[in-house]
PQR file with spaces between the fields and no chain letter, atoms N, CA, C, O and H, PARSE charges and radii, in Angstrom:
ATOM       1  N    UNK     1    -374.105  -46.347   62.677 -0.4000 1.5000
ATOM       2  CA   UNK     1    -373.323  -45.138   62.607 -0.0000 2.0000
ATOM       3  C    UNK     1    -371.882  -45.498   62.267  0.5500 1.7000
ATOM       4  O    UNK     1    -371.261  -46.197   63.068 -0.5500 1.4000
ATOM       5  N    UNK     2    -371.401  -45.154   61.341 -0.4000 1.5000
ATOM       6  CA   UNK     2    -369.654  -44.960   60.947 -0.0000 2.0000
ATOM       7  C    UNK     2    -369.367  -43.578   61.092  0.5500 1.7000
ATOM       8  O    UNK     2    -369.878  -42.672   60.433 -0.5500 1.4000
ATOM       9  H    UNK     2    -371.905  -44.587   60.690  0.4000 1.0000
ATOM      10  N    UNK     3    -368.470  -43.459   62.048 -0.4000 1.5000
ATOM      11  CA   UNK     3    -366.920  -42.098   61.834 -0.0000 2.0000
ATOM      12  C    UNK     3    -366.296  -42.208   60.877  0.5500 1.7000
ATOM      13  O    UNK     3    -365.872  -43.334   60.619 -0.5500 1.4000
ATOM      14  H    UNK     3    -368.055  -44.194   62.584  0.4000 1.0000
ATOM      15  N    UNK     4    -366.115  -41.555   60.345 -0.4000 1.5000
ATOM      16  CA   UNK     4    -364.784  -41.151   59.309 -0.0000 2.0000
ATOM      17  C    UNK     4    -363.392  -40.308   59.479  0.5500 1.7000
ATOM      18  O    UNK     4    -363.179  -39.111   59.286 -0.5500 1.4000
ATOM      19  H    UNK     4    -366.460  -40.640   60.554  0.4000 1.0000
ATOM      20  N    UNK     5    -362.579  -41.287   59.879 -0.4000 1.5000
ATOM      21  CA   UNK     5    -361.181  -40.540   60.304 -0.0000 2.0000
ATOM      22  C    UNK     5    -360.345  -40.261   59.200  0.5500 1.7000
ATOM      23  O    UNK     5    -360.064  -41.216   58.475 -0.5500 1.4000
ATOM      24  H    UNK     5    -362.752  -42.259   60.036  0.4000 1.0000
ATOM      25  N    UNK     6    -359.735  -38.760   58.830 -0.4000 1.5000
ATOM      26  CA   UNK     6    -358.455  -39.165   57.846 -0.0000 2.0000
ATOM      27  C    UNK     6    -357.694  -39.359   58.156  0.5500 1.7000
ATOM      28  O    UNK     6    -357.417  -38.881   59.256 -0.5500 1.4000
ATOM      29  H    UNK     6    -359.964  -37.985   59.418  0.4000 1.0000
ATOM      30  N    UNK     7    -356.660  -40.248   57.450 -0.4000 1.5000
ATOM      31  CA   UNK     7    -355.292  -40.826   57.379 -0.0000 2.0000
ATOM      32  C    UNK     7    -354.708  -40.419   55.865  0.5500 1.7000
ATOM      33  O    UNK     7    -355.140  -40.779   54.770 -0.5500 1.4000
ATOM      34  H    UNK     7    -356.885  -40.636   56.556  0.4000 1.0000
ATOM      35  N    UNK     8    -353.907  -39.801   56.086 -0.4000 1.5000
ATOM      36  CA   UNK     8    -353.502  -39.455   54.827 -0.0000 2.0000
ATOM      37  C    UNK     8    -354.585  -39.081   54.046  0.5500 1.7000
ATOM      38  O    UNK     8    -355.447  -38.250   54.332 -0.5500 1.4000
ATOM      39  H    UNK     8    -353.556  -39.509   56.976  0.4000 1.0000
ATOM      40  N    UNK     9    -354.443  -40.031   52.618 -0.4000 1.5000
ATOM      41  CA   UNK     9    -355.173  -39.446   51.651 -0.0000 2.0000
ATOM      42  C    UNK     9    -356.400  -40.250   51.270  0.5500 1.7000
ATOM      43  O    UNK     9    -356.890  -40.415   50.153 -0.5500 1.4000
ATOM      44  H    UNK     9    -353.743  -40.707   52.386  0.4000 1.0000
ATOM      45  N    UNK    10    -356.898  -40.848   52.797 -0.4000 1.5000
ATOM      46  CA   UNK    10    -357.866  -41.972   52.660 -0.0000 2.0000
ATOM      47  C    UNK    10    -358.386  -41.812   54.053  0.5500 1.7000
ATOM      48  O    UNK    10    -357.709  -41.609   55.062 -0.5500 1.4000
ATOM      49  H    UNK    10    -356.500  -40.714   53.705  0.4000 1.0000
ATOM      50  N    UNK    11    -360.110  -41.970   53.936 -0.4000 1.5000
ATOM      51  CA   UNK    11    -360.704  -42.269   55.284 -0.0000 2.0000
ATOM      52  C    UNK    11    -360.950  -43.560   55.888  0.5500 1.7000
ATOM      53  O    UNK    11    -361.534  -44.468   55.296 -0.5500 1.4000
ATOM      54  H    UNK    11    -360.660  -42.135   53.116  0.4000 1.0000
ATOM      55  N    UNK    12    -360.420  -43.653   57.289 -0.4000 1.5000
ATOM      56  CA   UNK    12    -360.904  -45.194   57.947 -0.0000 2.0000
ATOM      57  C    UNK    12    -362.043  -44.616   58.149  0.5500 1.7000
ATOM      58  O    UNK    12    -362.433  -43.489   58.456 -0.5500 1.4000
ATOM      59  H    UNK    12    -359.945  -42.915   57.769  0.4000 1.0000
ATOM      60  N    UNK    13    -362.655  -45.987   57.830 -0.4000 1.5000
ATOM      61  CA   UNK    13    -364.663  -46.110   58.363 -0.0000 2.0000
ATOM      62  C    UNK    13    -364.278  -46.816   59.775  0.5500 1.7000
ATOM      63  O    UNK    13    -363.494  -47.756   59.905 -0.5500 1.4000
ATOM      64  H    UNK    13    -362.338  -46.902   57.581  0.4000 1.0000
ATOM      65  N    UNK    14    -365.066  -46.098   60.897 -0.4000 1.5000
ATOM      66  CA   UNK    14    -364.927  -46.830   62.092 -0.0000 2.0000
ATOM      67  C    UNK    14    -366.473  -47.010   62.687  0.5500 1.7000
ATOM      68  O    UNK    14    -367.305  -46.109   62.789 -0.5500 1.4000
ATOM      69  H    UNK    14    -365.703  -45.335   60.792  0.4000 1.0000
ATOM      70  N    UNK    15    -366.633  -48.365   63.042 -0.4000 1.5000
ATOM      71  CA   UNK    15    -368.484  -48.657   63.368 -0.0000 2.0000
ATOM      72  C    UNK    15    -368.043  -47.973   64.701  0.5500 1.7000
ATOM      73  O    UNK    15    -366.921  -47.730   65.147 -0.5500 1.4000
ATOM      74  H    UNK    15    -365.957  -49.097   62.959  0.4000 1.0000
ATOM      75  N    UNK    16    -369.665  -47.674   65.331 -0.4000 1.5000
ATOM      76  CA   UNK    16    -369.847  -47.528   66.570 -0.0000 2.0000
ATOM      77  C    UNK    16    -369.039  -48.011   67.760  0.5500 1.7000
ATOM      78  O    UNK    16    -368.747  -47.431   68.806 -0.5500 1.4000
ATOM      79  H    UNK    16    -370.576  -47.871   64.969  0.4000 1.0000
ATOM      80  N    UNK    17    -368.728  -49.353   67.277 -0.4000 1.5000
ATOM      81  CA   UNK    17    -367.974  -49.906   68.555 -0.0000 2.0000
ATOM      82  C    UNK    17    -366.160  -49.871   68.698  0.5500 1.7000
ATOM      83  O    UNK    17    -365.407  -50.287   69.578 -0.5500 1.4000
ATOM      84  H    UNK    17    -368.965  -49.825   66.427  0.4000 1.0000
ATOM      85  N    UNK    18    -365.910  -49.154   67.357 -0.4000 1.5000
ATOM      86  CA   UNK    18    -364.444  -48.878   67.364 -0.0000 2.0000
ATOM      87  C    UNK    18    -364.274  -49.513   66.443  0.5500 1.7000
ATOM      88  O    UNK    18    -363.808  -48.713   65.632 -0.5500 1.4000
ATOM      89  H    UNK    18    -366.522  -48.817   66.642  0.4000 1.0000
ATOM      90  N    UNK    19    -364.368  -51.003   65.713 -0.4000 1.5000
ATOM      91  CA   UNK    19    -363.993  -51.289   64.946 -0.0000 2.0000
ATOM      92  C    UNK    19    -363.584  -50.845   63.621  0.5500 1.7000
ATOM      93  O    UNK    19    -364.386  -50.206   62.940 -0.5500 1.4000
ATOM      94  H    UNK    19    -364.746  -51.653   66.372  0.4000 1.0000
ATOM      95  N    UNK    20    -362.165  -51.176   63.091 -0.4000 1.5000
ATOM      96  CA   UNK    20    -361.680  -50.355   62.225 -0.0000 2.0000
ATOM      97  C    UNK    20    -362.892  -50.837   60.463  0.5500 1.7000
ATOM      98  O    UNK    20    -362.109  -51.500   59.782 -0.5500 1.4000
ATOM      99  H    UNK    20    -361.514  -51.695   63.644  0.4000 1.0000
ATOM     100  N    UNK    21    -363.789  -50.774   59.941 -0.4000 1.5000
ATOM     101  CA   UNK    21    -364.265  -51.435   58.706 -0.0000 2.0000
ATOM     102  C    UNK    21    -363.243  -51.845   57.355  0.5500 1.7000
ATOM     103  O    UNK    21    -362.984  -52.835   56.671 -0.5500 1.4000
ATOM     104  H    UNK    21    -364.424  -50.236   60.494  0.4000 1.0000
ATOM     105  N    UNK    22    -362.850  -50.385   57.457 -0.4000 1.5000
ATOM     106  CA   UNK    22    -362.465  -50.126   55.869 -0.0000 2.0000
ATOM     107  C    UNK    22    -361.836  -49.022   55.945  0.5500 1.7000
ATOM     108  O    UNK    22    -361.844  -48.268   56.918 -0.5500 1.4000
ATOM     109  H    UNK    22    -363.061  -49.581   58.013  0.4000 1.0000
ATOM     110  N    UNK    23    -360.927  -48.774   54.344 -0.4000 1.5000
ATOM     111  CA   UNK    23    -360.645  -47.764   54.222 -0.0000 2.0000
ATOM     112  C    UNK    23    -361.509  -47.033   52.837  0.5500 1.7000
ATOM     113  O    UNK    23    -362.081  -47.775   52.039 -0.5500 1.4000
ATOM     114  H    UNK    23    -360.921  -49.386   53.553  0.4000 1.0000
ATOM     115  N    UNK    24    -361.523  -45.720   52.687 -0.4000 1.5000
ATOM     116  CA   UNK    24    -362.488  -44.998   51.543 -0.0000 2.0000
ATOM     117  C    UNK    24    -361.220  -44.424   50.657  0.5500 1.7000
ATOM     118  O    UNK    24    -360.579  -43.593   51.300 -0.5500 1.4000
ATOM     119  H    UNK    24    -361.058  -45.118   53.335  0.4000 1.0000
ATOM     120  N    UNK    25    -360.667  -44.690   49.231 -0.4000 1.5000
ATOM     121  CA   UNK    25    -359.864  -44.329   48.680 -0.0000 2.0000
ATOM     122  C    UNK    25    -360.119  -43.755   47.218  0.5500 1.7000
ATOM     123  O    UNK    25    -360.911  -44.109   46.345 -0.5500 1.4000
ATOM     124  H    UNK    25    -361.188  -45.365   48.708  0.4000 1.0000
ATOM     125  N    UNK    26    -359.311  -42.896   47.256 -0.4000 1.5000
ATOM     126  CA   UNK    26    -359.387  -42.656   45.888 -0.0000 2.0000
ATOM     127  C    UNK    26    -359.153  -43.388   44.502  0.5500 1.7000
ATOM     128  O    UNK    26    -357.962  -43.697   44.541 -0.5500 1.4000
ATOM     129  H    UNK    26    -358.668  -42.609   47.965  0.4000 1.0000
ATOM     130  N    UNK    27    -359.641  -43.790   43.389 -0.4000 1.5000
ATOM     131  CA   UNK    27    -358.714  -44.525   42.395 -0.0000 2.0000
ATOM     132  C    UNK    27    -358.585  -43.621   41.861  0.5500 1.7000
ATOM     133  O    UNK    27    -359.398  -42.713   42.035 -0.5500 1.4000
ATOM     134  H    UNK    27    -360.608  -43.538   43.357  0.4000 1.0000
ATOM     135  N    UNK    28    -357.515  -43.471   40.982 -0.4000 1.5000
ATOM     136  CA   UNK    28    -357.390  -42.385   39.759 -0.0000 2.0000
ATOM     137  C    UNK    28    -357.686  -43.619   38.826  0.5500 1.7000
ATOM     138  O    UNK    28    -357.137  -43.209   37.803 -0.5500 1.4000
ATOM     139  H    UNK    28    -356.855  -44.209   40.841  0.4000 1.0000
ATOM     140  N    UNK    29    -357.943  -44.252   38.658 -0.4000 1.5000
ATOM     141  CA   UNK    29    -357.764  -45.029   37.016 -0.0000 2.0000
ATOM     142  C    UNK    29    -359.467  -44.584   36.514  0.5500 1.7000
ATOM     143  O    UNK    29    -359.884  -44.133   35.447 -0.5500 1.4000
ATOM     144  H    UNK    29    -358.388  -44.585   39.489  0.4000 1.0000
ATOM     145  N    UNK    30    -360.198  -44.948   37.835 -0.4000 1.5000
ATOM     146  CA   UNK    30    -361.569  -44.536   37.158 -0.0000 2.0000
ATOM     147  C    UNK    30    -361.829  -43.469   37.524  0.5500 1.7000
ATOM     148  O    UNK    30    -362.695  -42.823   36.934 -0.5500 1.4000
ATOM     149  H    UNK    30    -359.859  -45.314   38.702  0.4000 1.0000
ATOM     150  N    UNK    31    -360.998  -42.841   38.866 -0.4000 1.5000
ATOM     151  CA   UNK    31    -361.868  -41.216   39.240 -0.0000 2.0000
ATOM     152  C    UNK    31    -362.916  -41.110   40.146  0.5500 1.7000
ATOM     153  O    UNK    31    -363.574  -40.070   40.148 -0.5500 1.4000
ATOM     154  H    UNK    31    -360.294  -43.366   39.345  0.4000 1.0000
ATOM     155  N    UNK    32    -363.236  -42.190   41.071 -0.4000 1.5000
ATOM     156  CA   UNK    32    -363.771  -42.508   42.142 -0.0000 2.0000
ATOM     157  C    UNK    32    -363.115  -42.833   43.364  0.5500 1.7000
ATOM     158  O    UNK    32    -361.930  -43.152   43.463 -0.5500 1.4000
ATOM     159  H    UNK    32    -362.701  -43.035   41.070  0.4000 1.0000
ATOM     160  N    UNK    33    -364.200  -42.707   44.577 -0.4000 1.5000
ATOM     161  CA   UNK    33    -363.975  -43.283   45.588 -0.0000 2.0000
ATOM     162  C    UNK    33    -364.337  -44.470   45.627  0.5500 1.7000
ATOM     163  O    UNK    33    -365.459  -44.810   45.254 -0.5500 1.4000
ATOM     164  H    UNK    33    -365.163  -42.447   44.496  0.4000 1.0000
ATOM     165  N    UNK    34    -363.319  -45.420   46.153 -0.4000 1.5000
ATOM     166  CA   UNK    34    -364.064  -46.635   46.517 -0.0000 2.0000
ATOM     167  C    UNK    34    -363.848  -46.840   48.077  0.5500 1.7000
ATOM     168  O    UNK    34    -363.393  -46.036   48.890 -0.5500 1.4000
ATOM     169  H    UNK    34    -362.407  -45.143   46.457  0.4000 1.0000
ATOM     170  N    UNK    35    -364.258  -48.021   48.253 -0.4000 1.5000
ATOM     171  CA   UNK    35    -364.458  -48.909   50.039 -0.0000 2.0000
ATOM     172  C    UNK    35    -363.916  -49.859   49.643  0.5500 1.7000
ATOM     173  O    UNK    35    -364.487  -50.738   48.998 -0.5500 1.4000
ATOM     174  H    UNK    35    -364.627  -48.675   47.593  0.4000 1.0000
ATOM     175  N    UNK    36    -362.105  -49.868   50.111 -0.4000 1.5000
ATOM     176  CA   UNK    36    -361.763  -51.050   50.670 -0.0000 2.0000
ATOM     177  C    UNK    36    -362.045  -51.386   51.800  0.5500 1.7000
ATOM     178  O    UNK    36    -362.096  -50.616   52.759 -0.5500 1.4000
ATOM     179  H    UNK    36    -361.641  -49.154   50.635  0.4000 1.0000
ATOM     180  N    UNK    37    -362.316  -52.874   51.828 -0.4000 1.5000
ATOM     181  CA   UNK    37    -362.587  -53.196   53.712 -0.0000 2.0000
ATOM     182  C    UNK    37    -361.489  -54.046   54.043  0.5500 1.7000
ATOM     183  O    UNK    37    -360.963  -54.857   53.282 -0.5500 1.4000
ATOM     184  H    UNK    37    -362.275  -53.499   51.048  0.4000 1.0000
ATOM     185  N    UNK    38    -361.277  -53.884   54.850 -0.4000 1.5000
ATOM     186  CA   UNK    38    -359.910  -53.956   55.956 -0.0000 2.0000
ATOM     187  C    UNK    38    -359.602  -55.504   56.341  0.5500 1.7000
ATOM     188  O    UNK    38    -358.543  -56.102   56.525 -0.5500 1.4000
ATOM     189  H    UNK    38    -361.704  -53.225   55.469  0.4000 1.0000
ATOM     190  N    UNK    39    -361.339  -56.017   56.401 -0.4000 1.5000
ATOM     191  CA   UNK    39    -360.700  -57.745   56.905 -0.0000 2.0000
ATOM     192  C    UNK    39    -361.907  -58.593   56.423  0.5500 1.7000
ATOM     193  O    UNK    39    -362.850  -58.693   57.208 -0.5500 1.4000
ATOM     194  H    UNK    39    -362.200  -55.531   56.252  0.4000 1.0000
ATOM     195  N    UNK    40    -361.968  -59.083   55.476 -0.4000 1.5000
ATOM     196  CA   UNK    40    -363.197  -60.072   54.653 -0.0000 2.0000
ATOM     197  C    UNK    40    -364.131  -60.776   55.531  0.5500 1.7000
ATOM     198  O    UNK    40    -365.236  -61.062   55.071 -0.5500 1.4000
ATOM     199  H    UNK    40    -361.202  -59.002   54.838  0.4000 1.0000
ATOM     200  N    UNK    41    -363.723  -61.214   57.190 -0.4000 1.5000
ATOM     201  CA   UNK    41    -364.701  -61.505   57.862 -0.0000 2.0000
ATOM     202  C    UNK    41    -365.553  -60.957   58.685  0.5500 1.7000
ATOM     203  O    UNK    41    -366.068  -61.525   59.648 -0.5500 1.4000
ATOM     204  H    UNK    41    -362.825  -60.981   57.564  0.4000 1.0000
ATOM     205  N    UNK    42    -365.755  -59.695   58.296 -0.4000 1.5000
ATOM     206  CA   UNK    42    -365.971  -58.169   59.241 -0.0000 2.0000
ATOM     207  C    UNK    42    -367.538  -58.358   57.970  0.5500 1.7000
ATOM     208  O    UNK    42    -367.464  -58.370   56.741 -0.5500 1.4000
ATOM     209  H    UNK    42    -365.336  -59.233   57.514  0.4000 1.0000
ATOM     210  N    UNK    43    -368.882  -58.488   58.883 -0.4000 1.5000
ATOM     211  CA   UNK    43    -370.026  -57.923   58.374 -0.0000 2.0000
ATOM     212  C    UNK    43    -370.575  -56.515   58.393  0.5500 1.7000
ATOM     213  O    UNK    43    -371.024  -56.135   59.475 -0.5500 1.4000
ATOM     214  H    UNK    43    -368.942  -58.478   59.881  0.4000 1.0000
ATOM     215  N    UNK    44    -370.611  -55.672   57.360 -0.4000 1.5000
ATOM     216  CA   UNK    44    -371.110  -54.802   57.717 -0.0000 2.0000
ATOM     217  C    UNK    44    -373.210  -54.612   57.617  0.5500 1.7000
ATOM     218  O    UNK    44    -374.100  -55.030   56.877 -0.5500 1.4000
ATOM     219  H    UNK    44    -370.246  -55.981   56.482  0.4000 1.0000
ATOM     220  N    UNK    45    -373.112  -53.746   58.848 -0.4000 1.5000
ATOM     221  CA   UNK    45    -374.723  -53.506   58.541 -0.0000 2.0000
ATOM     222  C    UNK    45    -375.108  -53.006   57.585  0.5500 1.7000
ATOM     223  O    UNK    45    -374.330  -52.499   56.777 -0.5500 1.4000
ATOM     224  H    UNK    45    -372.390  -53.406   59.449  0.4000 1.0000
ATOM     225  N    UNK    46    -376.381  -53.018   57.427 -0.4000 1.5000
ATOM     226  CA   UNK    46    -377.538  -52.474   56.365 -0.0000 2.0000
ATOM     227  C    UNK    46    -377.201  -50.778   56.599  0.5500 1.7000
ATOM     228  O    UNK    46    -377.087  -50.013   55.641 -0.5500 1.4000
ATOM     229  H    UNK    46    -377.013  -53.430   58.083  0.4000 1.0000
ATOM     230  N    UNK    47    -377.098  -50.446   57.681 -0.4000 1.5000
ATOM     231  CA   UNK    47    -376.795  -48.823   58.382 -0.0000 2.0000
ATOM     232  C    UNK    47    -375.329  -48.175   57.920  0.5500 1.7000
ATOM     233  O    UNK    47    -375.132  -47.060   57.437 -0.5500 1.4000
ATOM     234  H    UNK    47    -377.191  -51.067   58.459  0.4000 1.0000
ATOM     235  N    UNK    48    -374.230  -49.369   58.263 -0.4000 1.5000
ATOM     236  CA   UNK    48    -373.065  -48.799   58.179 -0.0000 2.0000
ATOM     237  C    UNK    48    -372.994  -48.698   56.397  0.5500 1.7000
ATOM     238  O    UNK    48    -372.557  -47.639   55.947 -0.5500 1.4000
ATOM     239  H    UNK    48    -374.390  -50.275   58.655  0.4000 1.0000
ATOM     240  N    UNK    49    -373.451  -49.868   55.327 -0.4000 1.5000
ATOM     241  CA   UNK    49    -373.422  -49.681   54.172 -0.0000 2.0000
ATOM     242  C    UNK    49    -374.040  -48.685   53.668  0.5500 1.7000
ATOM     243  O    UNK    49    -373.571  -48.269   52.609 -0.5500 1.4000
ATOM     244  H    UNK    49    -373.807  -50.729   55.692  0.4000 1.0000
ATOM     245  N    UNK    50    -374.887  -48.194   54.055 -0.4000 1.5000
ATOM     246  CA   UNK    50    -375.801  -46.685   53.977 -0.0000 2.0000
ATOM     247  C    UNK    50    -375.003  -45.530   54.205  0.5500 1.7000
ATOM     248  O    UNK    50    -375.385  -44.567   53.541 -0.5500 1.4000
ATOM     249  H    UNK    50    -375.268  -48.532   54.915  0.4000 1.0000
ATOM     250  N    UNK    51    -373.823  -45.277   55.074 -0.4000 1.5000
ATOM     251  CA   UNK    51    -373.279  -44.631   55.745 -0.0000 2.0000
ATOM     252  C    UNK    51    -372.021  -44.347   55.222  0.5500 1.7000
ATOM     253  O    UNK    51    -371.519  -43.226   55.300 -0.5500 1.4000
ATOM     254  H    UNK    51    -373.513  -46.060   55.613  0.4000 1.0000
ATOM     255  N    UNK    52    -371.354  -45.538   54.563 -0.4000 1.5000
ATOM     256  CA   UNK    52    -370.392  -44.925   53.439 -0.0000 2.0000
ATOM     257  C    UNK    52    -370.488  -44.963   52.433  0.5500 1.7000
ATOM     258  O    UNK    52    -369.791  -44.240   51.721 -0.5500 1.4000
ATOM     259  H    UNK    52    -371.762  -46.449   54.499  0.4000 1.0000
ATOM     260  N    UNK    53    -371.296  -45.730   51.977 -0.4000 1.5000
ATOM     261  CA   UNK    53    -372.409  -45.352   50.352 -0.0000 2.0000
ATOM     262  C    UNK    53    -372.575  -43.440   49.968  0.5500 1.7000
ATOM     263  O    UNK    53    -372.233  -42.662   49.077 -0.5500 1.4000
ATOM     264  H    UNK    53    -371.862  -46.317   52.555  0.4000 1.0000
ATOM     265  N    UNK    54    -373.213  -43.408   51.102 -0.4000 1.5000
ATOM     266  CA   UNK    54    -373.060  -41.808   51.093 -0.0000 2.0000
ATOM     267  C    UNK    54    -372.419  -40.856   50.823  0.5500 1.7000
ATOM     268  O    UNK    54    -372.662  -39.849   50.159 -0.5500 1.4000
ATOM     269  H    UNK    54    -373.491  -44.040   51.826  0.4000 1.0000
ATOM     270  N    UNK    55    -370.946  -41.454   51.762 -0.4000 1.5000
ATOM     271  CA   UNK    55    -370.108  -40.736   52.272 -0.0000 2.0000
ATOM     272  C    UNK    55    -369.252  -40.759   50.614  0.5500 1.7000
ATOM     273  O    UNK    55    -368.693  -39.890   49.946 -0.5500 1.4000
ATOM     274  H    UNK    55    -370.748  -42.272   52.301  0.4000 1.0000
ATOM     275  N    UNK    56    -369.437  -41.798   50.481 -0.4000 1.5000
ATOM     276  CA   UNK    56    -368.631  -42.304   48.778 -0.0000 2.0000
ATOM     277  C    UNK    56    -369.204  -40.566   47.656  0.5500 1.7000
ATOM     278  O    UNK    56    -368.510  -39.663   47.188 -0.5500 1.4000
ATOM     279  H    UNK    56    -369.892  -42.504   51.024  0.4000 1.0000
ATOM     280  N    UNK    57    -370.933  -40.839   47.623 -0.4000 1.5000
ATOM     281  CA   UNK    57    -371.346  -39.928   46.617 -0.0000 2.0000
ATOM     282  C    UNK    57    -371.142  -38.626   47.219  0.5500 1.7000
ATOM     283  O    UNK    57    -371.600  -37.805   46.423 -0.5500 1.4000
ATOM     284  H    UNK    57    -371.496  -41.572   48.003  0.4000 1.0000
ATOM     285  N    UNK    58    -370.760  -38.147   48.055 -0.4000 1.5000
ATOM     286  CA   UNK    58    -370.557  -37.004   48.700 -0.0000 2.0000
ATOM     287  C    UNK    58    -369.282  -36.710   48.107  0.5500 1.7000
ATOM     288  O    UNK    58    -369.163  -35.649   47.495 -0.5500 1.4000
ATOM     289  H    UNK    58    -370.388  -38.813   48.701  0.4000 1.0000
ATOM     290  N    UNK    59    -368.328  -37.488   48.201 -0.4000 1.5000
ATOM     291  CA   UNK    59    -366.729  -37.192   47.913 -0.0000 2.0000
ATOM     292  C    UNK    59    -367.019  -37.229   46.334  0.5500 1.7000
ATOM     293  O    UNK    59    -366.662  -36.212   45.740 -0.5500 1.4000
ATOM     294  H    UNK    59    -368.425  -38.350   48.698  0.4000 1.0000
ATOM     295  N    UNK    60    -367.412  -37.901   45.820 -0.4000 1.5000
ATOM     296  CA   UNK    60    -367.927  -37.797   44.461 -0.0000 2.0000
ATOM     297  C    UNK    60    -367.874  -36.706   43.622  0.5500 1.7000
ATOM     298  O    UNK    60    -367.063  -36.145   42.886 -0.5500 1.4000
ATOM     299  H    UNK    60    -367.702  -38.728   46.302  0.4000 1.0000
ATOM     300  N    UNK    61    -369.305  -36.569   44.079 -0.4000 1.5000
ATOM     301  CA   UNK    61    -369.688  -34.975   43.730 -0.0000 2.0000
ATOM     302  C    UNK    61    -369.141  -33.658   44.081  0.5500 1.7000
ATOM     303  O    UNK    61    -369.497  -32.585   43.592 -0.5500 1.4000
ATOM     304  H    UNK    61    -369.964  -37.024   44.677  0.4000 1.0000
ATOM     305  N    UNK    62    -368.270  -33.839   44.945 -0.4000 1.5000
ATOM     306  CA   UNK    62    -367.486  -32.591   45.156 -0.0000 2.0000
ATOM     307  C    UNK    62    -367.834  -32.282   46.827  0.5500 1.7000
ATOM     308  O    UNK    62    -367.147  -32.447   47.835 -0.5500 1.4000
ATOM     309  H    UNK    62    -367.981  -34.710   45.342  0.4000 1.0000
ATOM     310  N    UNK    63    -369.138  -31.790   46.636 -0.4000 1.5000
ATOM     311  CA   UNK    63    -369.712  -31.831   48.183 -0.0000 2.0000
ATOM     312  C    UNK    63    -368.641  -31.745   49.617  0.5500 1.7000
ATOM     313  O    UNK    63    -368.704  -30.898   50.508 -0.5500 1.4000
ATOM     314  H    UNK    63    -369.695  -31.656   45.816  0.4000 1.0000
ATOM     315  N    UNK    64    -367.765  -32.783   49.518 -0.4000 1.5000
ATOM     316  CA   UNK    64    -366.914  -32.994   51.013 -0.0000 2.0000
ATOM     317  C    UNK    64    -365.717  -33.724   49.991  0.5500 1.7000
ATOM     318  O    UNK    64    -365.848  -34.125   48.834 -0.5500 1.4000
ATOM     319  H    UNK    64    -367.714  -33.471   48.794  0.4000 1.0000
ATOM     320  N    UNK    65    -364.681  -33.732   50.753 -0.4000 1.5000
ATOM     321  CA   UNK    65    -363.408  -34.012   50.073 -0.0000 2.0000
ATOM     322  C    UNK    65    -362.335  -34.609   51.633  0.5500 1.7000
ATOM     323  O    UNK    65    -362.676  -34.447   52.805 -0.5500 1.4000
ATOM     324  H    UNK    65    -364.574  -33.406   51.693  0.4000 1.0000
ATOM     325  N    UNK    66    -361.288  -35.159   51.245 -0.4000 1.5000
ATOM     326  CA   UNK    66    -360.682  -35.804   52.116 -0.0000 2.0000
ATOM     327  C    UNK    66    -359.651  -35.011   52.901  0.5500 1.7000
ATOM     328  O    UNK    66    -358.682  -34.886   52.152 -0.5500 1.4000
ATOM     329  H    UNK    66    -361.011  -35.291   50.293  0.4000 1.0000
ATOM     330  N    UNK    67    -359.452  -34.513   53.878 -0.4000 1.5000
ATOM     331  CA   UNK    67    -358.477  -33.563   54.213 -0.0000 2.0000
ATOM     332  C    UNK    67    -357.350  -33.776   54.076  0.5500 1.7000
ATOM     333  O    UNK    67    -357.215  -34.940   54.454 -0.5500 1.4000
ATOM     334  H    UNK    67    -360.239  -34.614   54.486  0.4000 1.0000
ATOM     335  N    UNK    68    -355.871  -33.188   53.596 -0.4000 1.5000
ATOM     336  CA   UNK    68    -354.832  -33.439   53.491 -0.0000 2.0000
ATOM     337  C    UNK    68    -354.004  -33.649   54.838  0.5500 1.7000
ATOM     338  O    UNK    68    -354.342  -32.947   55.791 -0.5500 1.4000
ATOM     339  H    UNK    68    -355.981  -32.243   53.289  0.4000 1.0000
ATOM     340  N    UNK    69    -353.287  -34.260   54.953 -0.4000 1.5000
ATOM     341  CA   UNK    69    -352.061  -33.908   56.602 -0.0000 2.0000
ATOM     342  C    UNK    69    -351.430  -33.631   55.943  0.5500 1.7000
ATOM     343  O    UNK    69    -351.319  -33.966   54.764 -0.5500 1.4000
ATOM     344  H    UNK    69    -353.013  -34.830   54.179  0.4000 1.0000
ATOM     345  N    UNK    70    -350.581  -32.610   56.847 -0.4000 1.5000
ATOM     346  CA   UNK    70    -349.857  -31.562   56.533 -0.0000 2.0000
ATOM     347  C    UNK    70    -348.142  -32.552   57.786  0.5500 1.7000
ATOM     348  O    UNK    70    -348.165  -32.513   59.016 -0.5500 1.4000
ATOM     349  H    UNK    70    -350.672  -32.338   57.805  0.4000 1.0000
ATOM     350  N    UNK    71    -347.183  -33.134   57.110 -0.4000 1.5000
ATOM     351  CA   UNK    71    -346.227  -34.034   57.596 -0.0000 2.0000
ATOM     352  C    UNK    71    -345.164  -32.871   58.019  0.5500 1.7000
ATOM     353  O    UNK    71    -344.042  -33.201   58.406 -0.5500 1.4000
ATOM     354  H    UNK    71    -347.165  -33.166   56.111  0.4000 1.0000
ATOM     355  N    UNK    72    -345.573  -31.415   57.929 -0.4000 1.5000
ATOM     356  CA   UNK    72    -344.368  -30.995   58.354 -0.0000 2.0000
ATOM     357  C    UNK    72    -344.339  -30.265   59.579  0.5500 1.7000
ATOM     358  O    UNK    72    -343.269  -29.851   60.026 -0.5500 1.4000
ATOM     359  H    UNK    72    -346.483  -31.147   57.615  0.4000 1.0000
């Protein structure tokens, strides 16, 4: 299981146990979401890669989108 918190204009992936994974960002150069991950010695599961794989084609397609904060 991964949560998805927003921060700004990007979601932290957080596993079950709190750990922070990654962040889910937008590129404009290609027009996707991608998964940066946060610390190169951090394994993710077969589950959690399933879990923002998803979450990726969801934002994709329109489907779900990243919420804005509102700083004022």
């Amino acid at each position: 299981m991964v949560l998805f918190f927003p921060i700004q204009q990007e979601l932290d992936c957080i596993s079950a146990s709190g750990d922070i994974l990654g962040k889910i960002k937008f590129d404009g150069s290609i027009g996707e979401h991608i998964f940066c991950i946060d610390n190169e010695s951090i394994s993710l599961s077969e589950s959690e890669k399933t879990s923002i794989s998803e979450k990726i084609a969801s934002l994709d397609s329109g489907n779900n989108s990243i919420p804005m904060q509102d700083d004022d």
